[in-house]
C-alpha positions in Angstrom: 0.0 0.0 0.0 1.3 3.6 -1.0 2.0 6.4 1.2 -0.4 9.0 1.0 2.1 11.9 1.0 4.3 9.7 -1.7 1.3 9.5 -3.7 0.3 13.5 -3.0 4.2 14.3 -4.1 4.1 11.6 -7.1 0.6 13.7 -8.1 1.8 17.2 -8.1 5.6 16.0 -9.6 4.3 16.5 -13.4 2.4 20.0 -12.4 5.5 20.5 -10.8 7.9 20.2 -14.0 5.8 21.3 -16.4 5.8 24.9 -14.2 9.4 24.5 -13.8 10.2 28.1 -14.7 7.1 29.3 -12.1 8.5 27.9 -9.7 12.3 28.8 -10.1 10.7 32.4 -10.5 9.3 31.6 -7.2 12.3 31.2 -5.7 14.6 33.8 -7.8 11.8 36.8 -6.9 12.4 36.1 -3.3 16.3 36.4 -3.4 16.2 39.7 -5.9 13.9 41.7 -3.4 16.6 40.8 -0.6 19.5 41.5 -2.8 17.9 45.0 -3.8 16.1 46.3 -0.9 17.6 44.3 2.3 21.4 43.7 0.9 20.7 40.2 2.0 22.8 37.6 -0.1 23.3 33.6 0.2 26.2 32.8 1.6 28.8 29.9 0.5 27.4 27.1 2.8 23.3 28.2 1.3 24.7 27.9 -1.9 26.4 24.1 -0.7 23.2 23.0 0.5 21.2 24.5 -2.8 23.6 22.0 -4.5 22.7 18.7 -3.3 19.3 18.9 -3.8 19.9 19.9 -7.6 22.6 17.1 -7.3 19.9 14.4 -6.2 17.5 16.0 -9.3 20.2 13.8 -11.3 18.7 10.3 -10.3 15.2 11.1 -11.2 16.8 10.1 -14.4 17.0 6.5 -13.5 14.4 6.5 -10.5 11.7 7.7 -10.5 10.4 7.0 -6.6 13.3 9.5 -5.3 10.8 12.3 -6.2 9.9 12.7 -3.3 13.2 12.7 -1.0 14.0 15.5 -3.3 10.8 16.9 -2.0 12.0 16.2 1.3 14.9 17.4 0.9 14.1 20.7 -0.5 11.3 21.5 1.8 14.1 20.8 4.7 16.8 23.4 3.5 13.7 25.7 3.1 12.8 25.5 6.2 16.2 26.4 8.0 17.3 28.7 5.6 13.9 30.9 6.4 14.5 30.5 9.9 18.3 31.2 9.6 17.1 34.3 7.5 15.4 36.2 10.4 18.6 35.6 12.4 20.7 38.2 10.4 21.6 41.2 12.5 20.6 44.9 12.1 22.1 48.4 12.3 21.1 48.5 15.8 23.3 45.9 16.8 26.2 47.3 16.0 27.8 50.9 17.2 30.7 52.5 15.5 32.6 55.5 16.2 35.3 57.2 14.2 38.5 58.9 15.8 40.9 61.1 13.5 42.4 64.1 12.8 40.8 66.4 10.7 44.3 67.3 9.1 46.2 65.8 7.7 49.7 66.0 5.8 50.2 65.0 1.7 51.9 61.6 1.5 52.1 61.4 4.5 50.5 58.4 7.0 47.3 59.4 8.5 45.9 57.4 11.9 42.0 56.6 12.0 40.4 54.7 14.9 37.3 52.8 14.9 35.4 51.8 17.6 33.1 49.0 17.1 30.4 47.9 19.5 28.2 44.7 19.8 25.1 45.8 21.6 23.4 42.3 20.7 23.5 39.4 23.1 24.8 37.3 20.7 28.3 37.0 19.2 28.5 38.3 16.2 31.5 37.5 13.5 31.6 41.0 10.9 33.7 42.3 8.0 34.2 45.4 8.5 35.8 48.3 5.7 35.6 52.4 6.2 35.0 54.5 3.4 38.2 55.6 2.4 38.3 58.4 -0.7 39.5 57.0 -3.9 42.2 59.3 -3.3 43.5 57.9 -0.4 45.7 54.3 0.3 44.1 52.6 3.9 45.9 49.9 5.1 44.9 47.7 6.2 41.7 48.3 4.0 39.6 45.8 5.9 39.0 43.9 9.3 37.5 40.7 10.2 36.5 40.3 14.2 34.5 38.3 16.2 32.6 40.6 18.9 31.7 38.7 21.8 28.3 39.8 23.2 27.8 43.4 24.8 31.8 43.8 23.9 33.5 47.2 22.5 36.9 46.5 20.6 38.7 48.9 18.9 41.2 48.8 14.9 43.0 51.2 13.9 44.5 51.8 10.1 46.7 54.0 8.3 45.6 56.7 5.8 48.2 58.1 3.2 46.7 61.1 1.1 47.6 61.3 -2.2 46.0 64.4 -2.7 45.6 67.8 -1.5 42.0 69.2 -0.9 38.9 68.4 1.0 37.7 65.1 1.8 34.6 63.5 3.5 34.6 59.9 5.0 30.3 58.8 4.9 29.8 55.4 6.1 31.6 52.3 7.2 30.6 49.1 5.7 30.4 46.0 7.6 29.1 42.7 6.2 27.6 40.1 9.3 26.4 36.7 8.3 23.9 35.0 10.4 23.2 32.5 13.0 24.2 29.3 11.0 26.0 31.4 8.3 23.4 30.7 5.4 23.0 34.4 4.6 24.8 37.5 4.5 24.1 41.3 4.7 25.5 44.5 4.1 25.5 47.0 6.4 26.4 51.1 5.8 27.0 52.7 9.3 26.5 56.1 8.7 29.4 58.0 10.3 30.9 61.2 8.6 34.1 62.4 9.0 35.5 65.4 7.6 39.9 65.5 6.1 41.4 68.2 5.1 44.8 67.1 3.5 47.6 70.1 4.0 50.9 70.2 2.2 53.4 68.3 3.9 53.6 69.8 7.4 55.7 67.2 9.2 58.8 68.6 7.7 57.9 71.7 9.7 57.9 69.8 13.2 61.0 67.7 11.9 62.9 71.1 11.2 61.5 72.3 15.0 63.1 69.6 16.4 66.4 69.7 14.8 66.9 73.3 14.8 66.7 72.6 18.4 69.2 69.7 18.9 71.7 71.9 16.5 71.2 69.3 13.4 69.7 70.8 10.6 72.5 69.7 8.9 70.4 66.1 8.5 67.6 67.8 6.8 70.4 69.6 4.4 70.3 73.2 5.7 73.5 74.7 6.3 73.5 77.5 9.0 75.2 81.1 6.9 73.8 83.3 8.4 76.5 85.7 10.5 75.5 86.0 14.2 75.3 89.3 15.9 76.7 90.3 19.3 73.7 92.1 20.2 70.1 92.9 19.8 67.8 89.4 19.3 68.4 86.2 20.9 68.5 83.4 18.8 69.3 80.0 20.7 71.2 78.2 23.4 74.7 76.1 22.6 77.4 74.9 23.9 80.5 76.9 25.3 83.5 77.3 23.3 86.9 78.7 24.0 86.2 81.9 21.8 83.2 82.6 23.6 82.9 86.1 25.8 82.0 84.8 29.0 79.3 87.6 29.9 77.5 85.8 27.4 77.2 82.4 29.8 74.3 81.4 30.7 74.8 80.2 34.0 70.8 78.5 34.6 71.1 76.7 31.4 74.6 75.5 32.7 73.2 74.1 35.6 70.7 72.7 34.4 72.7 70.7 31.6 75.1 70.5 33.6 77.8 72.2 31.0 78.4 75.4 30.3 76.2 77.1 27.6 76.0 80.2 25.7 73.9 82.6 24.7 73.7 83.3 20.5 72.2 86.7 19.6 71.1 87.6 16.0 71.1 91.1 14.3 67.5 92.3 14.2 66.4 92.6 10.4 62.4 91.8 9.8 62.3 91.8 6.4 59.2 90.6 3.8 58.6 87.5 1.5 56.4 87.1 -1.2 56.2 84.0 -3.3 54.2 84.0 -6.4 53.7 80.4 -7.0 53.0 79.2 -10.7 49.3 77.2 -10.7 49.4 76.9 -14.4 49.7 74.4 -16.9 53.9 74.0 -16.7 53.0 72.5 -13.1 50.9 69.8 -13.8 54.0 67.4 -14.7 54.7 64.5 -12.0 57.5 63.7 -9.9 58.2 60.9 -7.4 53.9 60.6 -7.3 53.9 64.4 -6.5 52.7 67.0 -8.6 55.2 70.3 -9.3 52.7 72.2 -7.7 52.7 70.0 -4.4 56.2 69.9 -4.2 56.4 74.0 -4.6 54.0 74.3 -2.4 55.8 72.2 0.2 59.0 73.7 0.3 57.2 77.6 0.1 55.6 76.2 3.5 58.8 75.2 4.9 60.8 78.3 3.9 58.0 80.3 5.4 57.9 78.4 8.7 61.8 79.4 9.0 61.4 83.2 7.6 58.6 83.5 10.4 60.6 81.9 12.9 63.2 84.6 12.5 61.1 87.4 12.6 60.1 88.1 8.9 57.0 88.6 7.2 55.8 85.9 4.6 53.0 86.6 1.8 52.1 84.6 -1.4 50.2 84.7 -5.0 48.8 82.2 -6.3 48.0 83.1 -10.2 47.8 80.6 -13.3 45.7 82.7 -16.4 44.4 85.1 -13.6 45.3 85.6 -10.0 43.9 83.4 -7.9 45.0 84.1 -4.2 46.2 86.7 -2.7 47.8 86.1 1.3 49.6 89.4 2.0 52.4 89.6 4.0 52.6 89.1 7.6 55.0 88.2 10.5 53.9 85.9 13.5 53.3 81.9 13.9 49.7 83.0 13.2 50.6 83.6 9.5 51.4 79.6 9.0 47.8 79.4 8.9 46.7 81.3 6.2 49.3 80.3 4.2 47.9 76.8 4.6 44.5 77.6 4.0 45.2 79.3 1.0 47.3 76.5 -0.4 45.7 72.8 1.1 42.8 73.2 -1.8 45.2 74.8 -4.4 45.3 72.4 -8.0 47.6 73.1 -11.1 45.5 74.2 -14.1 45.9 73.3 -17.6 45.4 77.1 -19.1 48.4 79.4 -20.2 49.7 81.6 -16.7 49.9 84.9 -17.0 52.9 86.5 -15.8 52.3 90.2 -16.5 48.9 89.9 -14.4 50.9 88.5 -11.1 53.6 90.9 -12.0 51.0 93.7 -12.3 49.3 92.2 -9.2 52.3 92.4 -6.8 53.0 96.1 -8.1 50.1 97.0 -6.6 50.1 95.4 -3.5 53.7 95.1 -2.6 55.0 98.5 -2.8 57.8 97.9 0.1 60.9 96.3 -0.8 60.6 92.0 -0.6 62.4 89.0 -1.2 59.8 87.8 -4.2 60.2 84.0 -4.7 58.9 82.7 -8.5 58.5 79.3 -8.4 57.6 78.2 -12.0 59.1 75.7 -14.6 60.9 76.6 -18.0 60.1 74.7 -21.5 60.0 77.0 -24.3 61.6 80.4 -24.8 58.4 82.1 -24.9 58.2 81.8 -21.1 61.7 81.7 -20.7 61.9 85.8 -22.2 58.8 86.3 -19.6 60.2 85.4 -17.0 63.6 86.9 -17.5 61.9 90.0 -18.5 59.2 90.3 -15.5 62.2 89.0 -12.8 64.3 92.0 -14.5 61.9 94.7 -14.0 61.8 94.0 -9.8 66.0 94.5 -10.1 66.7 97.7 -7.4 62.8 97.6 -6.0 62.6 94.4 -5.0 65.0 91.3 -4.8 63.9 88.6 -7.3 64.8 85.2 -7.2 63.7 82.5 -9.8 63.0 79.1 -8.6 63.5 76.8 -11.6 62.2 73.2 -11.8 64.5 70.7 -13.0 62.7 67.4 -15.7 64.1 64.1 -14.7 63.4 62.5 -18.2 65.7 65.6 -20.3 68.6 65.1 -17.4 68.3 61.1 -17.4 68.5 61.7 -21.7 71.4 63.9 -21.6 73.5 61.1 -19.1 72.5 58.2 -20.9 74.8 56.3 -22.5 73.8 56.1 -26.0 73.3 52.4 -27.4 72.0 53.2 -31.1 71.5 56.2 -33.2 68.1 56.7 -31.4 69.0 57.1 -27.6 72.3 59.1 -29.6 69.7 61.9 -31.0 67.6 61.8 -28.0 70.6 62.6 -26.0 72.2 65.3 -28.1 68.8 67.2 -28.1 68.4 67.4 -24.4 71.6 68.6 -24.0 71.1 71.1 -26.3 67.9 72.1 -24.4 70.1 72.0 -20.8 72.6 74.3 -22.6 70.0 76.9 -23.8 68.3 76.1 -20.0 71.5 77.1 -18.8 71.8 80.3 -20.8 68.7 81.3 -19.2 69.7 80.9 -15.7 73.1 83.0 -16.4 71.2 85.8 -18.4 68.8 86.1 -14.7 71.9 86.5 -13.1 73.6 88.9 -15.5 70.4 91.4 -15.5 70.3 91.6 -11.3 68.2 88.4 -10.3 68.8 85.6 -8.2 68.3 81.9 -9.9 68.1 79.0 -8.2 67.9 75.5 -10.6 66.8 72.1 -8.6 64.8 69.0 -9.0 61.1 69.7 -7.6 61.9 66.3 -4.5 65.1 68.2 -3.7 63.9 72.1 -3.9 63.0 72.3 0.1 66.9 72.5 1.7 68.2 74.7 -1.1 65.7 77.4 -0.9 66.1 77.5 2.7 69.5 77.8 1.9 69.5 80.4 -0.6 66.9 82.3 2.3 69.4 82.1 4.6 72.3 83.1 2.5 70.7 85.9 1.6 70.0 87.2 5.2 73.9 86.4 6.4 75.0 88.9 3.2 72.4 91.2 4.0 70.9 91.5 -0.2 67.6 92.7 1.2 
């Protein structure tokens, strides 16, 4: 005698297949309006148990009366996967916090905290990933923890910028799986942070700390300038047999337990203005760095040490027009405008205008400066600008042209040539280096400073060339 449910699940088997595509829509409709509106997704081990089921489908082939342990079969993994499926955990199980800075420093590594709490009273095992900018490198980019219940742990991971500007962090994405770990969901933890990425302003601490230990030297700055007998002091050192001995400083002795000296400097506040090229021959790359960021990097730290000894600092910003105008102004506080005008500061790809920052600064800068150009040289149209603009400061003002170097034209002129190609390729860059050089001598022939480096290595000498020019007393 038959089994009733046999015979029910032999009856409905034909209706069954010959709706075959009913009733996979009745299972694919389900899964869609998870996926879409609850992020919900099968998991590996769903998908496993899916497959034996469709595996078993295999023997109908050759027996018939397994119909309905498929049936069986099916109905089970229904069943647990539905009840696994309300297991899933929400939003409101989780808390996160983010902890950062809210500036930070180009290339440089950026700290961010996350503090993740499991307010369930189960354990719960998540993926978790924050919403770094496309701009920005995190690493580690993602976590996997187990949170035990009502437990607060805490990652941390490593932004490095590799961008100036303005950045927001939104949400921080976190994938949990459920009970038995049939399904998995998506979860977007709304927590927004704000970054604003400065120039590099490590350097500046870096130079702080070694301009107090005496070792600037590391950071290639050579100390020129002559030190006074009188008027401002300038720093602590140690005694030396040459020393005048009213100059001892007998608390600082005691305390080091050596003898150290006073240093006084002659007091000269004098003004800086930097007009800084945003314009097309600044978009080229080096070392992962923009022109622009690396001008705009060592302008920062020459600033930092101008202000620390007592100058004023200023800076346009022009490309085809002028864009930003800081004017000059002594005092730490200064540092901050000068990194506010700068942090959000891109190169443009139009045509700068020389005559209209020239024109600019004649306006605004009537008292006698130290005007930085930064800008780069390709052609001999901007070349006669900038000669010609730089020439026209000569007994107002004391120009100095900051000229960036191209890797690729000084790694074509010092390669060894192979074949007649790399033999042409090197003759014509050093025919454009010995024109390039022309053009530094004829600045310096017509009253202007000039200063030729590589964008990486432009930091140490413009502080140098600063300094130099402060011990011969040009301004």
């Amino acid at each position: 005698m038959n089994d009733p449910i046999t015979n029910l699940f032999t009856n409905y088997g034909d209706l069954l297949l010959k709706n075959a595509g009913l009733l996979g829509a009745a299972f694919v409709v389900p899964l869609l309006w998870l996926a879409v509106y609850r992020r919900v997704f099968a998991n590996i081990p769903l998908v496993v148990l899916l497959a034996i089921p469709a595996l078993l489908s295999f023997s109908l082939l050759f027996q018939q009366q397994l119909f309905s342990v498929i049936i069986w079969v099916d109905a089970a993994i229904f069943l647990v996967a539905t009840i696994d499926l309300f297991t899933l955990p929400g939003k409101r199980a989780l808390q996160i916090e983010r902890e950062m800075a809210l500036v930070g420093s180009l290339k440089k590594q950026h700290r961010v905290t996350l503090h993740i709490s499991n307010v369930s009273s189960r354990r719960l095992v998540i993926w978790l990933r924050d919403d770094a900018p496309a701009e920005m490198q995190a690493t580690p980019d993602r976590f996997t923890l187990s949170l035990a219940p009502r437990s607060r742990t805490t990652v941390h991971y490593d932004l490095q910028p590799t961008r100036r500007g303005s950045f927001t962090l939104y949400d921080v994405h976190v994938r949990v799986r459920s009970r038995l770990g049939l399904w998995q969901r998506y979860l977007e933890i709304p927590q927004q942070s704000e970054l604003r990425v400065y120039p590099d302003m490590k350097q500046l601490s870096e130079y702080a700390i070694l301009a107090r230990t005496n070792r600037l030297s590391l950071m290639g700055v050579r100390r020129t300038r002559k030190v006074g007998t009188e008027n401002d002091f300038e720093r602590l050192r140690d005694y030396t047999l040459d020393d005048n001995h009213k100059y001892i400083d007998w608390r600082a002795s005691a305390r080091r337990n050596k003898l150290t000296v006073k240093d006084f400097q002659t007091s000269q506040s004098q003004r800086i203005i930097f007009l800084v090229d945003c314009g097309r021959l600044m978009t080229g790359q080096s070392n992962g760095l923009s022109l622009l960021d690396h001008s705009l990097n060592a302008v920062l730290m020459m600033s930092y040490v101008a202000l620390r000894q007592g100058d004023s600092v200023g800076m346009i910003c022009f490309s085809d027009r002028v864009l930003k105008y800081v004017p000059p102004q002594g005092g730490m506080n200064q540092m901050n405008q000068l990194l506010h005008t700068s942090f959000d500061r891109f190169p443009e790809l139009v045509e700068s205008r020389y005559d209209e920052a020239f024109l600019y600064l004649a306006s605004h800068c009537k008292k006698r400066s130290l005007v930085v150009l930064i800008t780069n040289v390709i052609d001999e149209v901007n070349a006669h600008q900038i000669e010609s603009y730089l020439a026209t400061l000569v007994g107002k003002h004391l120009p100095l042209g900051v000229l960036l170097r191209d890797h690729q034209l000084f790694d074509a002129a010092d390669r060894d040539p192979v074949d007649d190609a790399t033999l042409y390729q090197a003759a014509a860059a050093a025919e454009i280096l010995t024109w390039r050089h022309q053009v530094l001598r004829d600045l310096e022939h017509r009253g202007a400073l000039a200063l030729d480096v590589f964008p990486e290595d432009m930091t140490a000498p413009l502080v140098n060339k600063y300094l130099e020019i402060k011990a011969r007393h040009l301004l």
